[in-house]
C-alpha positions in Angstrom: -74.1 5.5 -59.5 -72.7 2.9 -57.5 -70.1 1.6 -60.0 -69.0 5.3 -60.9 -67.7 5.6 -57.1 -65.9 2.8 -57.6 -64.4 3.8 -60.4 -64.0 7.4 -58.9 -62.4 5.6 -55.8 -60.0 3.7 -58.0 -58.7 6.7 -59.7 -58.3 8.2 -56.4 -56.5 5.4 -54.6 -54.7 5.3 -57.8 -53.5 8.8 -57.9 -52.5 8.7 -54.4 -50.4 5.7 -55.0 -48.3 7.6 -57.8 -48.4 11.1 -56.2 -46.4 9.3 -52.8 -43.0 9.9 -52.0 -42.4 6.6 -50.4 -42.9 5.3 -53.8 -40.3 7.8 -55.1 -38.0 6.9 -52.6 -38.7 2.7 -53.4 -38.3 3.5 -56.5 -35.1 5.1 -56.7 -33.3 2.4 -54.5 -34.7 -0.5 -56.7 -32.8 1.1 -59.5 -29.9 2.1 -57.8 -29.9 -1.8 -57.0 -30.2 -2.9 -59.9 -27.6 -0.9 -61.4 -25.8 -2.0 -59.0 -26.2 -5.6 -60.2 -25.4 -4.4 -63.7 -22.3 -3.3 -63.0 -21.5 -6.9 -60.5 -23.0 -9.0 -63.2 -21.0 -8.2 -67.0 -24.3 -7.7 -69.6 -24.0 -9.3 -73.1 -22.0 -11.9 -72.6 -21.9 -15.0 -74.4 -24.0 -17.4 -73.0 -20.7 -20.3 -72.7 -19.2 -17.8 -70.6 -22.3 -17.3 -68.2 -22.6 -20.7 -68.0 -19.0 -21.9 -67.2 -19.1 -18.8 -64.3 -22.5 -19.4 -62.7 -23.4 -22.8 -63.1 -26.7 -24.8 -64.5 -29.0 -23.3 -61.9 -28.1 -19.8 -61.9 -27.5 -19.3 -65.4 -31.3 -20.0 -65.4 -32.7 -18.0 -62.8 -30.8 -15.2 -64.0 -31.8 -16.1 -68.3 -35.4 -16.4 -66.7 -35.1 -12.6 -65.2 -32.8 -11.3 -68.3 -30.2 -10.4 -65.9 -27.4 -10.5 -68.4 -29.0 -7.8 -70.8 -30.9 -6.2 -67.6 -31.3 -2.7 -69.2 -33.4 -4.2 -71.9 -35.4 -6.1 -69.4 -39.0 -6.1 -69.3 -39.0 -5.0 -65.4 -36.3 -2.5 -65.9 -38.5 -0.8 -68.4 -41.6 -1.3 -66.0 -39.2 0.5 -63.3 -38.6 3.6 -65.7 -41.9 3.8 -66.7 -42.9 3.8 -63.1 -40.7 6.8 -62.0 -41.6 8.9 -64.8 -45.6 8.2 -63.8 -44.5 9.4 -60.5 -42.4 11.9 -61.0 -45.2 13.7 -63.5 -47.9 12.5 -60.6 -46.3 14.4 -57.8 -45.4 17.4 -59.8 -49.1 18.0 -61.0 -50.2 17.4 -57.7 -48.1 20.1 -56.3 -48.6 22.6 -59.1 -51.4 24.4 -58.8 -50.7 26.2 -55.9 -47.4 27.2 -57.6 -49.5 28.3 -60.4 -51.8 30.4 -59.0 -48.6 32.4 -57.4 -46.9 32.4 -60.6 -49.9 33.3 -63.4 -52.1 35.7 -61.4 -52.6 39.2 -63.4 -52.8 41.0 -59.7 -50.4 39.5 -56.9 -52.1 40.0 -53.6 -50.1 42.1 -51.1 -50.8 41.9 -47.4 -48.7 45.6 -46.0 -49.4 43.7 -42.2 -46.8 40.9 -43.2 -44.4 43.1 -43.9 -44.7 45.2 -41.4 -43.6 42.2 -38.8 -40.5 41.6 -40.2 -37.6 41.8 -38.0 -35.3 42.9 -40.8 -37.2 46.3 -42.1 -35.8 49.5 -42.4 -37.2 52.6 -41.5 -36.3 56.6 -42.0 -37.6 59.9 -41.7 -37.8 62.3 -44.9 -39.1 66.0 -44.9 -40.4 65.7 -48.7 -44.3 65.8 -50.1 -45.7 62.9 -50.0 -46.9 63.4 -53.9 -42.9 64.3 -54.3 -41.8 61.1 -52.6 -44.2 58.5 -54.4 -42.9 59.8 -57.5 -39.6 59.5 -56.5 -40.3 56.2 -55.0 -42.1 54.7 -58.4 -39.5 55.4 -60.4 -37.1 53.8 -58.3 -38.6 50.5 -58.1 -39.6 50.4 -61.9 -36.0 50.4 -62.5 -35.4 47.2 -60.1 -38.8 44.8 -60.2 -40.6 43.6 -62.7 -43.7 44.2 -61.1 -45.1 47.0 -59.3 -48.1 49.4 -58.4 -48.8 52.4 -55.9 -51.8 52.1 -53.3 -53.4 55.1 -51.3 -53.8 54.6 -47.6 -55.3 56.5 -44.7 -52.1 58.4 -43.8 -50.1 58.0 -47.1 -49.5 55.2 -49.7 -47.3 52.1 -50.1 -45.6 51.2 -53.5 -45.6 47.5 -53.5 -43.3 45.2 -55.9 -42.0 41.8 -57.3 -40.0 40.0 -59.6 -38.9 36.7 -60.5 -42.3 35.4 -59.7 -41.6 32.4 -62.5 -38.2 31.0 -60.8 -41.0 29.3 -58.5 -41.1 26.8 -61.8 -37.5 26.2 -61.3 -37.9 22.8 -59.3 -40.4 21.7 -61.9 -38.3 22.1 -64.6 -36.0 19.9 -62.8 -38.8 17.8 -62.5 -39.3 17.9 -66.5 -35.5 17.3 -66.9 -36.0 13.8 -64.6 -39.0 13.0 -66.9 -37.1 13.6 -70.0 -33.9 11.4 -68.7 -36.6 8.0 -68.0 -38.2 8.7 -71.3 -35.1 8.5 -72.8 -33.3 5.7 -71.0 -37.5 4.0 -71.7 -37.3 4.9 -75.6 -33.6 3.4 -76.0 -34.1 0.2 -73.8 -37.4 0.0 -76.0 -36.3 0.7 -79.6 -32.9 0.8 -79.5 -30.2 -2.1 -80.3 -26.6 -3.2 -80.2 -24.7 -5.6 -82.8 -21.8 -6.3 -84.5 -20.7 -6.7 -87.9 -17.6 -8.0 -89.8 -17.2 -6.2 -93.2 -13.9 -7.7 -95.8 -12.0 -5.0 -97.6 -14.0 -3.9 -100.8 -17.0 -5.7 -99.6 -20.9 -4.6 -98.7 -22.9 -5.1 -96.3 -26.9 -3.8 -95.3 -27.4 -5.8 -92.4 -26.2 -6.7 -88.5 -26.2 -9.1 -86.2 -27.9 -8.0 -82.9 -25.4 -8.7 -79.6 -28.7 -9.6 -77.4 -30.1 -12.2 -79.4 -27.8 -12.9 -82.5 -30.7 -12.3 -84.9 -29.8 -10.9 -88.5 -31.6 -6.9 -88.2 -31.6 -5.2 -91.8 -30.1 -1.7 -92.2 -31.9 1.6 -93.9 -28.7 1.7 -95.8 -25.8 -0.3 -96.7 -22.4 0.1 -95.6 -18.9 -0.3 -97.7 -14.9 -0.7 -96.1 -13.5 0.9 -99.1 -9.8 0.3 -97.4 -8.3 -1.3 -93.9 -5.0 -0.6 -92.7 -3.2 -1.4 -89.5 0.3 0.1 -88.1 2.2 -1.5 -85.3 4.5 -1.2 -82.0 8.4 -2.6 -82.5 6.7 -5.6 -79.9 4.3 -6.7 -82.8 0.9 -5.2 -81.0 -1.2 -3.2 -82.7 -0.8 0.9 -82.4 -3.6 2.0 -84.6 -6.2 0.2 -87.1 -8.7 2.8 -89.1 -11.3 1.4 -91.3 -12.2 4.5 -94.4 -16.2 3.0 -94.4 -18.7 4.5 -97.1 -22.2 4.7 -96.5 -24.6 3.7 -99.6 -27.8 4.8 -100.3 -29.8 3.7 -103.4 -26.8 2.9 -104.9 -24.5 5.9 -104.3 -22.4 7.3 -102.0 -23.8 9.5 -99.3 -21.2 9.7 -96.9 -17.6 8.5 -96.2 -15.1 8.9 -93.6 -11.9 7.2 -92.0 -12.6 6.2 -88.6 -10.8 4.6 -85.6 -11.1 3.8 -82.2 -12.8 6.5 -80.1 -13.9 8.3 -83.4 -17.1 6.6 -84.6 -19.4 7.3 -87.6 -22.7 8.5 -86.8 -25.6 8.3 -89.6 -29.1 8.2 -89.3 -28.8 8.1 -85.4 -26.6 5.0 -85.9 -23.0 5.0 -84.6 -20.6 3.0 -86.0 -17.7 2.2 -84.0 -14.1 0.7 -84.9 -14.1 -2.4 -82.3 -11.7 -5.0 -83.8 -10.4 -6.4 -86.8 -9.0 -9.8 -88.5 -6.8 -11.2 -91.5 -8.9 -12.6 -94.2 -8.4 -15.8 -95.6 -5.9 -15.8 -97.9 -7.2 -17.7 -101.5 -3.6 -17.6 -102.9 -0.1 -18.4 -102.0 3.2 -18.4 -103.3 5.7 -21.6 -101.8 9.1 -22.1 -101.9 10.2 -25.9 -102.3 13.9 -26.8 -101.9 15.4 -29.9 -102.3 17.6 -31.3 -99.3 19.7 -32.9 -101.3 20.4 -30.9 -104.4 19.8 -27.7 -102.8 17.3 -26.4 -105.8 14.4 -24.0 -104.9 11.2 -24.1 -106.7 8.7 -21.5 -106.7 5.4 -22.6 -107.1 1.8 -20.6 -107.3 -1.7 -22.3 -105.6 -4.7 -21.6 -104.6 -6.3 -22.9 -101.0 -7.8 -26.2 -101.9 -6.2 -26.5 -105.6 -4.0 -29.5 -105.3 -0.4 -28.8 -107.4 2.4 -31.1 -108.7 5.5 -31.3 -107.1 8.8 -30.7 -108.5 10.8 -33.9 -108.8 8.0 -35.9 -109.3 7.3 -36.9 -105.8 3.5 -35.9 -105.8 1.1 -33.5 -105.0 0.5 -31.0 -102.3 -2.3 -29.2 -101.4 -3.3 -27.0 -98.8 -6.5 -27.3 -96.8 -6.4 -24.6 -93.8 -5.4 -21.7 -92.9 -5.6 -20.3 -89.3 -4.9 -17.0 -87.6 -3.4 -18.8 -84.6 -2.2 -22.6 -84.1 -0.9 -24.6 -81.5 1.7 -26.9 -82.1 3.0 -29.2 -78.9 1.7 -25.7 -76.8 3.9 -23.7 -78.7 2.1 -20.6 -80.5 3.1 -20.4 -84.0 0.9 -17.7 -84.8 -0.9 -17.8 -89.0 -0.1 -20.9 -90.3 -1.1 -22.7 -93.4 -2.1 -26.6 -92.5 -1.3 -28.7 -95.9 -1.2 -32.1 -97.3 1.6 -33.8 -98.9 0.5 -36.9 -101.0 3.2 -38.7 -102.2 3.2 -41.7 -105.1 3.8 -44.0 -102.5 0.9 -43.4 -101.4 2.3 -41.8 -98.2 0.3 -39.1 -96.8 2.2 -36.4 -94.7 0.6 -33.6 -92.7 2.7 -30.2 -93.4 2.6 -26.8 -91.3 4.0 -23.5 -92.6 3.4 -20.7 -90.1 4.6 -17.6 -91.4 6.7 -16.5 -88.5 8.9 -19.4 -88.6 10.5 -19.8 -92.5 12.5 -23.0 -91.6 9.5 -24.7 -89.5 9.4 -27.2 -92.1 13.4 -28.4 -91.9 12.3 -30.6 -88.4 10.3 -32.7 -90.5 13.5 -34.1 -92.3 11.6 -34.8 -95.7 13.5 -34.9 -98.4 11.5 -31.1 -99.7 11.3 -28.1 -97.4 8.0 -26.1 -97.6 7.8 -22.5 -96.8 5.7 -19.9 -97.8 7.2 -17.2 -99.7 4.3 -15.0 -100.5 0.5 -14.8 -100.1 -2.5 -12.0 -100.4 -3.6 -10.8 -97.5 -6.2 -9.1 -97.1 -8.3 -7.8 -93.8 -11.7 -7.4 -92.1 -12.7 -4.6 -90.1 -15.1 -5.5 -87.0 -17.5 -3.0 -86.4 -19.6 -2.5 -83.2 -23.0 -1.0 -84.5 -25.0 1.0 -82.1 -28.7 2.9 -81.8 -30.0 4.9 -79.0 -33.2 7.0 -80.6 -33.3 8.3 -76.9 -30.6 10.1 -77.0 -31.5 13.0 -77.6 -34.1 12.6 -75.3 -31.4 12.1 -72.3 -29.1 15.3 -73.8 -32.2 17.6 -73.7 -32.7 16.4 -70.3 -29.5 17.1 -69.2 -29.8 20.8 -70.5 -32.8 21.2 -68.9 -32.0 20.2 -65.9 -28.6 22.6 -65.7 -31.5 25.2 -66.4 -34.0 24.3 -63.7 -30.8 24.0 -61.4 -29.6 27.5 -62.2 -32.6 28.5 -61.8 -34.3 26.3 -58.9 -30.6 27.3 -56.4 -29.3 30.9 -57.9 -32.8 32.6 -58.5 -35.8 33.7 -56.5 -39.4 35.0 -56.1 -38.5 38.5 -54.4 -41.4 41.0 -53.1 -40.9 44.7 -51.6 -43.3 46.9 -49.9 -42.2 50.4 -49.6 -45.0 52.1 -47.0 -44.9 56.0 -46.5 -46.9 57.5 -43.5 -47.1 60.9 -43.0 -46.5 61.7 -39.2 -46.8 65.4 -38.5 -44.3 67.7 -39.9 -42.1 64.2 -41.2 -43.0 61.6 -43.0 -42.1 58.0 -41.7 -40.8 55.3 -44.3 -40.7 51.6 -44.0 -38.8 49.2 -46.6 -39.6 45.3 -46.1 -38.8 42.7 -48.6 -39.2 38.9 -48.5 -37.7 36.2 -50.9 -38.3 32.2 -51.2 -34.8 31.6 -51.2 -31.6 33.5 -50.2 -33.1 35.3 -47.7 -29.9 37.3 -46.2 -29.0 38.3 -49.8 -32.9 39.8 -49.6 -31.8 41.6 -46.1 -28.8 42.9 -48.1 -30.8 44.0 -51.0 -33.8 45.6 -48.9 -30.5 47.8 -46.6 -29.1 49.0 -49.6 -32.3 49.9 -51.5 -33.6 51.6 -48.4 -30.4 53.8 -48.3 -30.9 54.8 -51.8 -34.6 56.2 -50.9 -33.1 57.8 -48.7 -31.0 59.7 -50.3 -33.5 60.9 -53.0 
């Protein structure tokens, strides 16, 4: 018996401790915080740059308490759970009452309350009573929901209601909070954010997450059937669109162009068009002139393929290539990086970028490399996104523009109509009450009252 209590007690204490406002209140500013820190703090950075900006010590602290993927974070989560415990807490709490108003068969009318009212009206009619409580009950069906007729000593009173259920309006704004954690809970939970970089004509089935730089497997695979880039007069890019294919047991399924802005969504995965790069190219075409005679020679290669060169002064072969190069903190932009062995036994380091033909002419050999041609080709770098709570969050957000509408626009409104006959007249008294918008009630009980009185 004892150890029931105490378990009874700790249920209690329990309840109590979720059904609190303060906690609301506590809990709302800890998240406000720590959005607050989110938005200081940049999330999913690479861990070079955290370190260069914070230092040894705080780079640790704040690895330690996942404060640079905080919406992911274990005590985030905890936080949203939290809320939504009280948020359902406090609301069942305060329910039943609500309840009883809203889903009882027969409402229970006290005539006395209304008769208090400051804002009643009151007139004099020379009908039958039986003439005037027909003519009354007809009214009021047209205009409430709700209503019945009840014999008193010296007459009857025709009481009515309607909109007894917009007293669930606050709790469906309740339900719409609930629905917005549990969705914020299930995509910090289950969902995930990485990055992929797919070649022209290529394949690929699987990501690399952003958080932790694992390798996550896809349901399906995905294919850039074609890249293409346009650009300004100053060289920057205006537009790239990747046209992606999405591949299921070894078909197509879908396929669509997309670009930046306009992502493809499959499977509640969003594919979005985040950057893109040149590709290694495997094979170039060089032009090789002679400073002295003036002759050019073409010459096909391949990256790595070693080739003769003309006038029997060796071999050249190039090693590198590289989207960007330095040279003497100058920015030459793609350049090839090459070797020039020479049967002397010479060895000569040789640059080609591609925006500058006659780069090679400084060098003052006796044969002028440039590049005349070379495949390119391009990647297209894909940000790959999943939120399964998203849906979650949107039916939230509709519910809640209900519960508003309802909760600030609608109300619980109840009318007693009470006839008494009073010698040759009878007397009539109109009263209404309302939970919310009370003057608009006034207006509404004035205007109805002038009605009856013109039947």
């Amino acid at each position: 018996m004892k150890k029931e209590n105490e378990s009874a007690n700790f249920f209690s204490r329990l309840w109590k401790f979720f059904a609190s406002i303060r906690l609301t209140v506590v809990l709302l500013l800890s998240l406000a915080a720590t959005s607050i820190i989110g938005t200081v703090i940049p999330q999913n950075q690479s861990p070079a740059d955290y370190f260069h900006n914070y230092g040894e010590f705080f780079y640790n602290f704040f690895s330690a308490l996942n404060i640079f993927d905080m919406y992911h974070s274990w005590w985030f989560q905890i936080l949203l759970l939290m809320l939504t415990i009280n948020v359902i807490v406090c609301s069942l709490n305060r329910l039943s009452t609500t309840w009883k108003i809203v889903f009882v068969k027969i409402p229970p009318f006290n005539v006395s309350k209304f008769r208090i009212l400051s804002n009643k009206e009151e007139f004099t009619s020379n009908r039958p009573l039986e003439d005037l409580r027909n003519k009354y009950e007809q009214a009021v069906s047209k205009k409430y929901g709700y209503y019945r007729a009840e014999q008193t000593d010296k007459g009857f009173c025709v009481l009515a209601e309607k909109g007894r259920w917009t007293r669930l309006g606050v709790y469906t704004v309740h339900l719409s909070v609930i629905l917005l954690l549990l969705g914020g809970l299930i995509g910090s939970i289950f969902g995930f954010e990485g990055f992929v970089n797919i070649p022209e004509g290529e394949t690929v089935n699987s990501i690399r997450l952003r958080k932790t730089e694992q390798i996550h497997n896809l349901d399906f695979a995905i294919r850039c059937d074609d890249f293409s880039v346009s650009f300004y007069e100053t060289g920057a890019p205006k537009e790239f669109r990747s046209t992606l294919s999405i591949i299921e047991d070894g078909r197509s399924v879908l396929q669509k162009d997309i670009i930046v802005n306009h992502p493809l969504r499959y499977k509640g995965i969003n594919l979005f068009q985040a950057n893109y790069g040149m590709l290694p190219p495997e094979e170039i075409t060089l032009n090789i002139m002679s400073r002295e005679t003036g002759m050019v020679y073409k010459k096909k290669m391949k990256i790595g393929m070693p080739i003769e060169v003309p006038e029997g002064v060796g071999t050249f072969v190039v090693k590198d290539y590289r989207n960007s190069f330095n040279y003497k903190g100058i920015a030459l932009g793609e350049t090839f990086i090459g070797i020039l062995n020479r049967k002397d036994g010479n060895s000569i380091n040789i640059m080609l970028p591609l925006n500058f033909a006659s780069f090679d002419k400084m060098r003052k050999g006796d044969l002028i490399f440039s590049v005349a041609d070379y495949d390119n080709g391009y990647y297209t770098g894909l940000q790959v996104t999943c939120d399964p709570g998203v849906l979650v969050v949107y039916s939230g957000f509709v519910v809640m523009i209900i519960g508003c509408l309802v909760t600030f626009f609608m109300s619980h409104q109840r009318l007693c109509i009470e006839v008494i006959k009073s010698g040759s007249k009878t007397k009539v008294m109109v009263a209404g009450t309302a939970n919310k918008n009370k003057l608009g009630m006034q207006a509404r009980v004035k205007n109805f009252s002038q009605n009856l009185a013109k039947l």
